[in-house]
Backbone as a ProteinNet text record, in pm:
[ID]
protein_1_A
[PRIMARY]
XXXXXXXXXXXXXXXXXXXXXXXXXXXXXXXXXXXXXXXXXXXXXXXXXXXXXXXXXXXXXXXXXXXXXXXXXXXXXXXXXXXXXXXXXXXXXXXXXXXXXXXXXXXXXXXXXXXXXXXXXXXXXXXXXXXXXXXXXXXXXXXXXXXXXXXXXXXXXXXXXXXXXXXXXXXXXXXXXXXXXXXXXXXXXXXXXXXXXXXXXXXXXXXXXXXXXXXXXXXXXXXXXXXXXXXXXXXXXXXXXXXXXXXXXXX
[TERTIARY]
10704.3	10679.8	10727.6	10811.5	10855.8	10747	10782.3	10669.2	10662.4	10786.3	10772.7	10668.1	10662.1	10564.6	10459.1	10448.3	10303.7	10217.5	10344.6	10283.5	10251.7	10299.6	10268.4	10167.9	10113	10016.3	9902.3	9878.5	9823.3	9768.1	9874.8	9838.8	9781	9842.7	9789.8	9594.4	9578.4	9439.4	9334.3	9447.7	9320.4	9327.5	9427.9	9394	9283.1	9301.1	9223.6	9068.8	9035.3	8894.6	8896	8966	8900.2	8882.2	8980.4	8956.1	8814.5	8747.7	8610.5	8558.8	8497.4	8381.1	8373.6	8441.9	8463.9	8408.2	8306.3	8279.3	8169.8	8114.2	8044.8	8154.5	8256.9	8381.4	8453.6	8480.1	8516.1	8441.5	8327.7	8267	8208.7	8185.4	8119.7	8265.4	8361.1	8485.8	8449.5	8430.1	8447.8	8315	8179.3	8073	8075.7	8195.7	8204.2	8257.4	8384.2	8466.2	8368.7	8267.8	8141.7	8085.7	8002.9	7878.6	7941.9	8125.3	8153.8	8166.6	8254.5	8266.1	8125.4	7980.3	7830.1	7827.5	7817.2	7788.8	7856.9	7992.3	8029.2	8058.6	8047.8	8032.2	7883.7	7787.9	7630.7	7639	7675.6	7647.3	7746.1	7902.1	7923.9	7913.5	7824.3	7766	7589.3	7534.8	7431.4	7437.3	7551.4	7540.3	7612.8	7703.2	7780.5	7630.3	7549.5	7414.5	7322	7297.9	7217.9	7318.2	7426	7485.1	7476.7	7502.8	7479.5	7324.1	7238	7136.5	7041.4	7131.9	7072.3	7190.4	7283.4	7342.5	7472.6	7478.3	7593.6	7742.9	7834.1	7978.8	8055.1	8130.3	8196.7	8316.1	8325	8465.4	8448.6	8358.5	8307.1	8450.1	8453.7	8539.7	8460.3	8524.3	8462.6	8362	8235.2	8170.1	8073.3	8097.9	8018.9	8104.7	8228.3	8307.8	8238.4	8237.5	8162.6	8208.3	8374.7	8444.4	8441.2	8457.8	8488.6	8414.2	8268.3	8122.8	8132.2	8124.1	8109.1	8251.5	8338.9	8431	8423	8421.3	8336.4	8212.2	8115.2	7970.3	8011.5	8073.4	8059.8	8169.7	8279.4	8401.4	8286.6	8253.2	8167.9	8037.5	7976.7	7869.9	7956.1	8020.2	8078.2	8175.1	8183	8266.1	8130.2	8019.9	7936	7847.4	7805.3	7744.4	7818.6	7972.3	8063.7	8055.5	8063.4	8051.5	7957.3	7839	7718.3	7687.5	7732.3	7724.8	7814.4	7972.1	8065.8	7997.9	7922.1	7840.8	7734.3	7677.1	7556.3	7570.5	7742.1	7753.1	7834.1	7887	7997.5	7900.5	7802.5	7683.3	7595.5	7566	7490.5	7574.9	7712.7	7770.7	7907	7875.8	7941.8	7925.3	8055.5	8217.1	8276.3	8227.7	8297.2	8394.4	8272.9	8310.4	8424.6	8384.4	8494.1	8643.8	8669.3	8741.1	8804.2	8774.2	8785.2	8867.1	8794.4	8856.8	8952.8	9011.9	9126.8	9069.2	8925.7	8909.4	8947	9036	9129.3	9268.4	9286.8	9445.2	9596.2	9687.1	9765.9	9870	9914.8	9987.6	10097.1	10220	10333.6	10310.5	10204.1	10217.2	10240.5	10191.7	10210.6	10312.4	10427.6	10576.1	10638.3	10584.6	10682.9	10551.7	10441	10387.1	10392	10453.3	10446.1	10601.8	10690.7	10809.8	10844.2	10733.2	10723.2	10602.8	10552.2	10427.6	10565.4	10680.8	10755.5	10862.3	10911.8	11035.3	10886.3	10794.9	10735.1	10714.9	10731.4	10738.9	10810.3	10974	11079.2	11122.9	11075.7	11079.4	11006	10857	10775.8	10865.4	10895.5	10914.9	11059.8	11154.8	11284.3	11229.9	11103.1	11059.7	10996.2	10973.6	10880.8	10964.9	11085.8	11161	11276.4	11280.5	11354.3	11297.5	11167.5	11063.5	11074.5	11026	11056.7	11158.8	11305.9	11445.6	11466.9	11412.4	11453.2	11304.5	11178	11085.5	11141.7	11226.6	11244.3	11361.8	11424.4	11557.2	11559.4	11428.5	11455.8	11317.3	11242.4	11142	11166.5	11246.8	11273.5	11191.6	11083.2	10967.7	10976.2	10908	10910.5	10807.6	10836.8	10802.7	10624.5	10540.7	10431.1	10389.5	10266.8	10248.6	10093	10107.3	9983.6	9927.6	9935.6	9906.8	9760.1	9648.6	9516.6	9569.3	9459.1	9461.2	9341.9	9429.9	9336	9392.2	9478.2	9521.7	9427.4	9379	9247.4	9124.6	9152.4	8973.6	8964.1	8796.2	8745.3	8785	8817.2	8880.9	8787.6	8671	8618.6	8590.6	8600.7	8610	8738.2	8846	8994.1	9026.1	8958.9	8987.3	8908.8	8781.9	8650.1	8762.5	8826.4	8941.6	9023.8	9104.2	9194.7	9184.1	9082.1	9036.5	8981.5	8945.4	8886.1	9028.7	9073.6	9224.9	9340.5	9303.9	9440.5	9388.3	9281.5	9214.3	9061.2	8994.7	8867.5	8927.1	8919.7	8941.7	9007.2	9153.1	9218.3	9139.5	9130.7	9031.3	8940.9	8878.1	8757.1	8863.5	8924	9001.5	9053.2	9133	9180.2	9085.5	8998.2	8838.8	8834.4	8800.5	8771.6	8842.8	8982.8	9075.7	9155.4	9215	9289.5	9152.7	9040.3	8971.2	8908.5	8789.8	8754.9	8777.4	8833.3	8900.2	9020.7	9121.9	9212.4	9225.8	9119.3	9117.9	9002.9	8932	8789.5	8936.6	9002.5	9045.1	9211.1	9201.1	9293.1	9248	9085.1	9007.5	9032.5	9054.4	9080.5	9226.5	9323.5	9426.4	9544	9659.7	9798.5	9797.7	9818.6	9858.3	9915.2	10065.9	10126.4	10026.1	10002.8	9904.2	9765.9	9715.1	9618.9	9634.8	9727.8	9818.4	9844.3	9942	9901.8	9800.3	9705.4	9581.4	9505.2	9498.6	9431.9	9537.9	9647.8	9736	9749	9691	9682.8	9568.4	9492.1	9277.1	9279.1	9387	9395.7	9439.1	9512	9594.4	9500.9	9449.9	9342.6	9247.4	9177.2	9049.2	9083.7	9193	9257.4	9227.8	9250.1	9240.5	9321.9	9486.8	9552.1	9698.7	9719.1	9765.6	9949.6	9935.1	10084.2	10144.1	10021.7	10063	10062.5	10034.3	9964.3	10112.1	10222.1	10328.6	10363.7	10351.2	10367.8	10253	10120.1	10010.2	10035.2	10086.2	10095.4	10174	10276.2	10404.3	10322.9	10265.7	10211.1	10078.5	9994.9	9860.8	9968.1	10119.9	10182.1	10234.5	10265.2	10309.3	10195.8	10066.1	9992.1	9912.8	9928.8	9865.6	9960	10103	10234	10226.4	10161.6	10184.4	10040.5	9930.7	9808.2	9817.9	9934.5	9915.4	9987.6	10100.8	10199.1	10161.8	10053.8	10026.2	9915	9833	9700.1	9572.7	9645.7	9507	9490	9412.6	9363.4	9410.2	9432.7	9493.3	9624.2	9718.9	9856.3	9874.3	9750.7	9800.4	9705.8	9615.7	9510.6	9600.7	9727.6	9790.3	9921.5	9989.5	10061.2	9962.5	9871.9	9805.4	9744.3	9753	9730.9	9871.8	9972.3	10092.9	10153.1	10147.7	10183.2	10098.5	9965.3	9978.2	9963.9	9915.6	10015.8	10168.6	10265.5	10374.7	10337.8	10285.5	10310.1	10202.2	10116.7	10015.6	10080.8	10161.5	10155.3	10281.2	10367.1	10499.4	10605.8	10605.7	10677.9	10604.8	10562.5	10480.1	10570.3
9171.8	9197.4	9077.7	9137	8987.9	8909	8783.3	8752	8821.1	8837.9	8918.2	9042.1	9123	9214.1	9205.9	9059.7	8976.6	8960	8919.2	8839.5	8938.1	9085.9	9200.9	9227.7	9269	9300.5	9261.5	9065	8986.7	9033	9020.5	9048.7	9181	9303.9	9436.2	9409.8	9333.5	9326.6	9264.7	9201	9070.7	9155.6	9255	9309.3	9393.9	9507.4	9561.8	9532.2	9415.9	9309.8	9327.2	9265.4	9233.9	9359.3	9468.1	9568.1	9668.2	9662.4	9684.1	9647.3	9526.3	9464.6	9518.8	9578.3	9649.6	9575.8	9642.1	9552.2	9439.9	9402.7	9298.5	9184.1	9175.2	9080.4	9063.4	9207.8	9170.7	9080.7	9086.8	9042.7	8879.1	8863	8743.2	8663.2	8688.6	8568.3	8511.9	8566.8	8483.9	8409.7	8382.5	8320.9	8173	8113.2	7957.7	7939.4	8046.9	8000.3	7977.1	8049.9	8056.2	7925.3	7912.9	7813.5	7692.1	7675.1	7516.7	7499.6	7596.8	7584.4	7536.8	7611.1	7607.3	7443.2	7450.1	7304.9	7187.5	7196.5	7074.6	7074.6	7180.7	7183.3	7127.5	7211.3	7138.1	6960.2	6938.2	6781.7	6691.1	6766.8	6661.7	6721	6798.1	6846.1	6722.6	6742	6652.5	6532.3	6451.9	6346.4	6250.6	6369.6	6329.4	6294.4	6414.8	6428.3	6315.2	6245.5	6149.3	6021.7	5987	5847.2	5853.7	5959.2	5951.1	5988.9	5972.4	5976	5856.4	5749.4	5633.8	5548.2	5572.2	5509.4	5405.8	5468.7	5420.6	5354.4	5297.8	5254.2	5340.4	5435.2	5525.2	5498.1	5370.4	5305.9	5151.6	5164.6	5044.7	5050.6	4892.4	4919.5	4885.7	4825.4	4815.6	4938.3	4879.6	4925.8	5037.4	5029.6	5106.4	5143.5	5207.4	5305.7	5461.2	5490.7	5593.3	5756.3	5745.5	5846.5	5865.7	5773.5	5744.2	5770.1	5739.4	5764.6	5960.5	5964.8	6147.8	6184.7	6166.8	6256.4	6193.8	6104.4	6128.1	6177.3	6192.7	6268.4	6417.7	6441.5	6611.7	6623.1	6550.6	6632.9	6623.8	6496.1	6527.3	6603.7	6606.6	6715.6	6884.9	6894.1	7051.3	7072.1	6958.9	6992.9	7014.9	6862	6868.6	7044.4	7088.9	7218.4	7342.4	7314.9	7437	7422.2	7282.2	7247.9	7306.5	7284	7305.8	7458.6	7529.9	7664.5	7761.7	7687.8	7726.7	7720.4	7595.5	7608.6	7678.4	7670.4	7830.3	7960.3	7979	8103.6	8153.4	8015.3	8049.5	8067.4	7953.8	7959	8066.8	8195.2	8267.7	8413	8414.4	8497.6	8497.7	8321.1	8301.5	8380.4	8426.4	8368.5	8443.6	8569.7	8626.3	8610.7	8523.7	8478.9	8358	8275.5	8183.3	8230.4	8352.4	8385.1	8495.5	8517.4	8591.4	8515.5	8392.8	8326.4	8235.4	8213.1	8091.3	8011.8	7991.6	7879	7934.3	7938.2	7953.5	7888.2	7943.1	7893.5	7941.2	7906.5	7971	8028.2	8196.1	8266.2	8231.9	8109.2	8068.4	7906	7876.6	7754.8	7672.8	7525.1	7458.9	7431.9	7393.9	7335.6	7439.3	7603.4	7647.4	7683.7	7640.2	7639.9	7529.9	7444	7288.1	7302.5	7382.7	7387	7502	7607.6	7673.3	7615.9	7473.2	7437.1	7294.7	7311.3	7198.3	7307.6	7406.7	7498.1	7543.8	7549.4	7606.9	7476.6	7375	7270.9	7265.5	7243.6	7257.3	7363.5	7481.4	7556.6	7553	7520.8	7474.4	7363.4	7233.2	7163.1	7157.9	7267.6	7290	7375.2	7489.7	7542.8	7504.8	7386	7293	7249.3	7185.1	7078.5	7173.4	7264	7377.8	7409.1	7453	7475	7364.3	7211.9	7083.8	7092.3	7127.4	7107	7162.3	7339.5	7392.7	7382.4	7292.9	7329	7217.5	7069.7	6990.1	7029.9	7108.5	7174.1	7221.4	7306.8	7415.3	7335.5	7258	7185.1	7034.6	6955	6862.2	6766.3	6775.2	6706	6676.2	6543.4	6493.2	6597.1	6656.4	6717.9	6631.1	6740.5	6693.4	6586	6539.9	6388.1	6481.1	6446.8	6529.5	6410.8	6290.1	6174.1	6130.3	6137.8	6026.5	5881.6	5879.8	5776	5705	5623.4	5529	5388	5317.9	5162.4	5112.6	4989.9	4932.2	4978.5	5098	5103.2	5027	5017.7	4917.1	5045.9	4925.2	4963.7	5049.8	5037.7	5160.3	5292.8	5309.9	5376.7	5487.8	5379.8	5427.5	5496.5	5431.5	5445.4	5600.3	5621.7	5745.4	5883	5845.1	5951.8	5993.6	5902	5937.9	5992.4	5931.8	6068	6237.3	6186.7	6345.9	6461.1	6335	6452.2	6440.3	6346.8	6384.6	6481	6447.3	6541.8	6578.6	6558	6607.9	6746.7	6761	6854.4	6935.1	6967.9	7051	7077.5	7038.8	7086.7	7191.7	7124.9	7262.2	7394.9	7333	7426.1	7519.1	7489.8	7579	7679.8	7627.4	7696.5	7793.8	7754	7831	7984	7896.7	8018.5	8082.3	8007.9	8101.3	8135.2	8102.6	8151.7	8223.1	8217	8342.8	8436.8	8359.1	8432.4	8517	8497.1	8553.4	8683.1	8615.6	8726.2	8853	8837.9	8902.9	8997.5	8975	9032.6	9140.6	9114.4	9185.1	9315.8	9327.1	9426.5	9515.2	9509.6	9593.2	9610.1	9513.5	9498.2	9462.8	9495.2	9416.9	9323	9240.6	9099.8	8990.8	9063.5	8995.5	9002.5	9107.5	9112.7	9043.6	9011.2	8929.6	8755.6	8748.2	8631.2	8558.6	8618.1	8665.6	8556.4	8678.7	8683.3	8546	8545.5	8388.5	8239.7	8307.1	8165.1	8188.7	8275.6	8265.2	8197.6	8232.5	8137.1	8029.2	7979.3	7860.6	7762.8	7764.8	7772.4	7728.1	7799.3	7828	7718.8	7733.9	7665.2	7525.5	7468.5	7320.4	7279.1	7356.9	7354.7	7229.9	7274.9	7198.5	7283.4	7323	7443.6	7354.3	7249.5	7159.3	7220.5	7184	7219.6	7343.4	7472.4	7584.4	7639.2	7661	7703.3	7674.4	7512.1	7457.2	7451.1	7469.1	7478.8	7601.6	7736.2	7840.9	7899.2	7812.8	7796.3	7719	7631.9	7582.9	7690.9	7768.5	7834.4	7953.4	8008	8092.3	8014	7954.6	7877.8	7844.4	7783.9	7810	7926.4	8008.4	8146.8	8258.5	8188.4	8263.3	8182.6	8074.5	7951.9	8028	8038	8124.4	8250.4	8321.8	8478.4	8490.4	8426.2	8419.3	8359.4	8249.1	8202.6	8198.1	8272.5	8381.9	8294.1	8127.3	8063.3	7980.5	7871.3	7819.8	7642.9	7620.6	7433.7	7428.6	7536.2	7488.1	7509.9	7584	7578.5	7454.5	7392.5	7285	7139.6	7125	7051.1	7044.1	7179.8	7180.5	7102.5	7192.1	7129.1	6984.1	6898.1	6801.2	6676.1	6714.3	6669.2	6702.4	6797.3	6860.3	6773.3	6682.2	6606.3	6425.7	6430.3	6289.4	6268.4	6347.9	6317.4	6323.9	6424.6	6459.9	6348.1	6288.5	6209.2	6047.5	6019.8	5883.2	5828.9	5931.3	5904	5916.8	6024.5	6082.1	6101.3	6042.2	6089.4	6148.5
11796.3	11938.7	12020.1	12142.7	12179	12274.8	12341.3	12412.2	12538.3	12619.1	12747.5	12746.5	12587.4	12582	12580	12485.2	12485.1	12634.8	12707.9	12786.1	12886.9	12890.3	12988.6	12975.5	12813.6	12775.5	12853.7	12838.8	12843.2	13045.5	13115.9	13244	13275	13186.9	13209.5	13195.9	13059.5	13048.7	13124.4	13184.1	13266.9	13407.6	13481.2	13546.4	13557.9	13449.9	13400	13376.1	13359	13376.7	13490	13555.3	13695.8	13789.1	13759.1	13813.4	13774.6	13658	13621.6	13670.1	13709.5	13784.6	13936.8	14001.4	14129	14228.5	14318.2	14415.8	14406.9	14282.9	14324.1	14267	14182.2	14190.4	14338.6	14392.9	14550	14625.5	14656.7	14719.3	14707.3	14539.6	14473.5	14499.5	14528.7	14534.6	14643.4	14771.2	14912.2	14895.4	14808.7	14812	14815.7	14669.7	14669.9	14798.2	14914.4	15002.9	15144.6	15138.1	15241	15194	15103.8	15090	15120.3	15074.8	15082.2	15244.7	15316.4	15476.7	15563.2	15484.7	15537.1	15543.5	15394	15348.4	15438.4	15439.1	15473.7	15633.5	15715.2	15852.2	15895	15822	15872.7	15799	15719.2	15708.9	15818	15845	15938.7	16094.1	16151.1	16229.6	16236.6	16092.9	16106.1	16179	16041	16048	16173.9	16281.2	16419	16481.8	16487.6	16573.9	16515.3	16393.8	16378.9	16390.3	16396.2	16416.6	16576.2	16653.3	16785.9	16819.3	16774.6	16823	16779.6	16656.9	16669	16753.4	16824.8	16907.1	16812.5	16691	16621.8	16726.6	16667.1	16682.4	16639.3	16720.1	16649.6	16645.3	16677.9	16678.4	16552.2	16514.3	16432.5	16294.1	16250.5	16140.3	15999.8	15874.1	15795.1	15717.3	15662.4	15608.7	15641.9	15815.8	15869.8	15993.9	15884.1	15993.2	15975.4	16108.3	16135.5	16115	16136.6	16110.5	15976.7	15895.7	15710.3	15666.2	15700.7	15622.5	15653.5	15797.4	15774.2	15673	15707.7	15609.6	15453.9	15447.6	15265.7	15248.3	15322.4	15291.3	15335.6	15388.8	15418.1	15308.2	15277.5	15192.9	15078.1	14999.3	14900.3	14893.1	14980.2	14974.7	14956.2	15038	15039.8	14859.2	14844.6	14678.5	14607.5	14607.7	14488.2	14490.8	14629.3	14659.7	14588.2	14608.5	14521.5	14406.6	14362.6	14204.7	14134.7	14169.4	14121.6	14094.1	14232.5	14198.2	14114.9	14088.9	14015.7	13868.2	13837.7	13732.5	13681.6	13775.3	13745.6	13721.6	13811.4	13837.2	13666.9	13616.9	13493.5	13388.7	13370.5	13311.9	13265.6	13400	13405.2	13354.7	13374.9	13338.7	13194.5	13132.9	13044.7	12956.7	12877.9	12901.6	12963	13024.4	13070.6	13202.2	13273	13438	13383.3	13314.9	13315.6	13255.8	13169.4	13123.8	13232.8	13334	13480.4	13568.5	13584.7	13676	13623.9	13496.7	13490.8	13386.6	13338.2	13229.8	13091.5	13090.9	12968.5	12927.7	12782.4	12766.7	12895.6	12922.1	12983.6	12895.7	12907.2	12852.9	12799.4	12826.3	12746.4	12688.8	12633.1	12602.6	12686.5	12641.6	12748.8	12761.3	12678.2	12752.8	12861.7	12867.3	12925.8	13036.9	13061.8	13168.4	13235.5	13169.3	13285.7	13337.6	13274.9	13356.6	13433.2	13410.5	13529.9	13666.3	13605.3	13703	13762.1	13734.1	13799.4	13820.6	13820.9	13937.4	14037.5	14014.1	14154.7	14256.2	14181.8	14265.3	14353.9	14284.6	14320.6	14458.5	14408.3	14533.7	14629.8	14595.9	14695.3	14821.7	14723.7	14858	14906	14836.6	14899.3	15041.2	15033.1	15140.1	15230.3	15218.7	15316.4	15372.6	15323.6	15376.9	15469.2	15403.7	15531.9	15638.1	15637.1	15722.3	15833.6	15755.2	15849.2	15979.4	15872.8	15940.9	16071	15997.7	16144.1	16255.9	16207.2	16302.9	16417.2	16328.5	16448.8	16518.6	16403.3	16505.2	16653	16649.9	16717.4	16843.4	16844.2	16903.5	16939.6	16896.5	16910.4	16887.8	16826.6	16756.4	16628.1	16616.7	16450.5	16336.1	16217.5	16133.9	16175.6	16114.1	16170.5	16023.8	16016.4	15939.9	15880.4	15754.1	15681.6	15662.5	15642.7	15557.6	15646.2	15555	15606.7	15709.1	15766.2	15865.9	15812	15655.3	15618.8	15653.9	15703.2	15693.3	15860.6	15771.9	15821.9	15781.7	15682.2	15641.7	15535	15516.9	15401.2	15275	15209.9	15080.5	14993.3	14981.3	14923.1	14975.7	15089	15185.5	15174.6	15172	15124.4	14985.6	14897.4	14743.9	14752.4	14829.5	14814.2	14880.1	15009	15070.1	15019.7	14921.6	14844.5	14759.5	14682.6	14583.5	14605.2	14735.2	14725.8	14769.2	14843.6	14877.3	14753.7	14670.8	14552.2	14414.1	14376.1	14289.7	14281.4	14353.6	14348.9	14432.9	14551.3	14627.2	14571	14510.6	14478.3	14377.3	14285.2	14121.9	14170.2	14267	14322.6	14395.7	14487.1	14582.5	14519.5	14374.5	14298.5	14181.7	14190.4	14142	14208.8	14354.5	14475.7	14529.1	14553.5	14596.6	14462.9	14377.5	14332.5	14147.1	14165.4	14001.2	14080.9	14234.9	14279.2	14378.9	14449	14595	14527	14546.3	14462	14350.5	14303	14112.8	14224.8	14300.4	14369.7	14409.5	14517.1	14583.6	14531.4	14418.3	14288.3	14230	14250.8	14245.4	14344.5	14463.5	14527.2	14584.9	14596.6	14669.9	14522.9	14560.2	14478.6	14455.7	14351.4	14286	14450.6	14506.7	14607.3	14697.1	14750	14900.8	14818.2	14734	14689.6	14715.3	14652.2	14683.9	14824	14920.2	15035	15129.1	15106.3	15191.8	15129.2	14997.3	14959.1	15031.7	15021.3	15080.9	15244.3	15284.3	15502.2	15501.2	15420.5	15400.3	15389.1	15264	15237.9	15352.6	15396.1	15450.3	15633.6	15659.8	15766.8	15768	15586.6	15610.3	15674.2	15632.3	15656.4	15813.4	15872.9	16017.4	16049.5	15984.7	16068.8	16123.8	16241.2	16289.3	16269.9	16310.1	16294.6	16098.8	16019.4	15944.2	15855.5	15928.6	15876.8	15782.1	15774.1	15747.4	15584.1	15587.2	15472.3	15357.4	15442.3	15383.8	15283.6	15383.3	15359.4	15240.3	15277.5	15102.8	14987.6	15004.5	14912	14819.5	14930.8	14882.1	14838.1	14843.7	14806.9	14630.7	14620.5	14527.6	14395.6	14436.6	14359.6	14318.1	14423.3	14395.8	14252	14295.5	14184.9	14059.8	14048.5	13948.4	13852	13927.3	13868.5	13814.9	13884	13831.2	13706	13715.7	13604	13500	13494.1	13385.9	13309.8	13408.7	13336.8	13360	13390.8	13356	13551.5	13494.6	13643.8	13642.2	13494.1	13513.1	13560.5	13516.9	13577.4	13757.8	13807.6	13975.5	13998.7	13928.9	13944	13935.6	13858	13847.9	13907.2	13928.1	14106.9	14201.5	14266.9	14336.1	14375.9	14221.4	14211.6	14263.2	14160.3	14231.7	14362.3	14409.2	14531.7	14650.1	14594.2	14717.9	14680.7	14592.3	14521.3	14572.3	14591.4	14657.1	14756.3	14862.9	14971.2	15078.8	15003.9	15073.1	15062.8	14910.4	14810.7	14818.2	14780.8	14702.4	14812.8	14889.3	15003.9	15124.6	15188.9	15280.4	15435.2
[MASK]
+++++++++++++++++++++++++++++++++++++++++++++++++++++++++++++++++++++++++++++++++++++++++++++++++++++++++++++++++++++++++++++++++++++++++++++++++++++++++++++++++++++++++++++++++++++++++++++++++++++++++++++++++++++++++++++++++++++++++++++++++++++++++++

């Protein structure tokens, strides 16, 4: 049997899963994408309302920069809250849930999933960088700037941002959108229009409208990197490099 048959097989079945569970898989996907938005809007909603209500420096630098402290307590609160429940939820429904959403082997081995997890690269940022060309083409504006506004923060401060935007964040994000958002919404809708709709969300939640386009190629890219390869580490490790360059290397 060759592998292309293998590997049809392999997708026919996992559709087939996910298409059984019907609507409480529809529905149970958008839950981690709710609780993390709850989570990390009410803590930096809190914690704006308690630094201004003890009369904080919101211009302060160092150790008690005020902007730095909320966006590492709300980014880490809104991951550890998804975390926790990604665990209960795999926990309570192991192995099945984890074998649903991506915690598994990926379908061609790894050499030929890391070189299909480096041409989606490839096309990824040939489509970005087109995107760029003609947005300043046609606007006369510099490509917009994704990169943190960390130089002058205290260094642990810096080291806590960076991490959450080079691999904490995506690890979950790719939990999130493409192990339950994604696979939830496969139950009822096409693989592409599944795809899709998880990469306009993705894409959205960012709330950065300069960069919604590229966001958009990218949540398209890992969403194709996930379907094709059955599992959830090779779009976890796009995702991971995809902003290691785009934050580090190339900014």
């Amino acid at each position: 049997m060759s592998d292309a048959i293998i590997n049809q097989a392999s997708i026919d079945a996992e559709n087939m899963e996910t298409q059984a569970h019907g609507q409480s898989v529809f529905w149970g996907g958008f839950k981690p994408l709710i609780l993390w938005f709850v989570i990390e809007f009410a803590l930096g909603f809190a914690l704006g309302f308690a630094f201004g209500f003890v009369g904080a420096d919101f211009q302060a630098v160092g150790p008690w920069n005020v902007t730095a402290i909320m966006t590492i307590v709300s980014g880490a609160g809104g991951v550890a809250a998804v975390s926790l429940w990604i665990g209960f939820d795999m926990g309570r429904h192991h192995p099945g849930r984890a074998h649903m959403i991506g915690w598994r082997p990926a379908r061609d081995g790894i050499a030929n999933t890391l070189f299909r997890v480096f041409l989606a690269f490839v096309v990824l940022r040939a489509a970005q960088a087109a995107y760029f060309a003609v947005f300043t083409e046609y606007t006369g504006a510099p490509a917009p700037s994704n990169v943190p506004a960390t130089d002058g923060l205290w260094l642990p401060h810096a080291v806590w941002i960076y991490a959450l935007l080079l691999v904490i964040a995506p690890v979950v994000e790719e939990a999130v959108f493409r192990g339950y958002l994604q696979n939830s919404l496969k139950s009822r809708l096409s693989p592409v229009l599944s795809m899709t709709i998880t990469a306009a969300l993705f894409a959205s939640i960012h709330f950065d409208i300069a960069n919604w386009v590229p966001l958009f190629f990218l949540g398209l890219a890992l969403g194709a990197v996930r379907e094709r390869t059955g599992a959830l580490w090779p779009s976890m490790a796009l995702h991971v490099v995809n902003n290691t360059v785009a934050l580090v290397i190339i900014p």
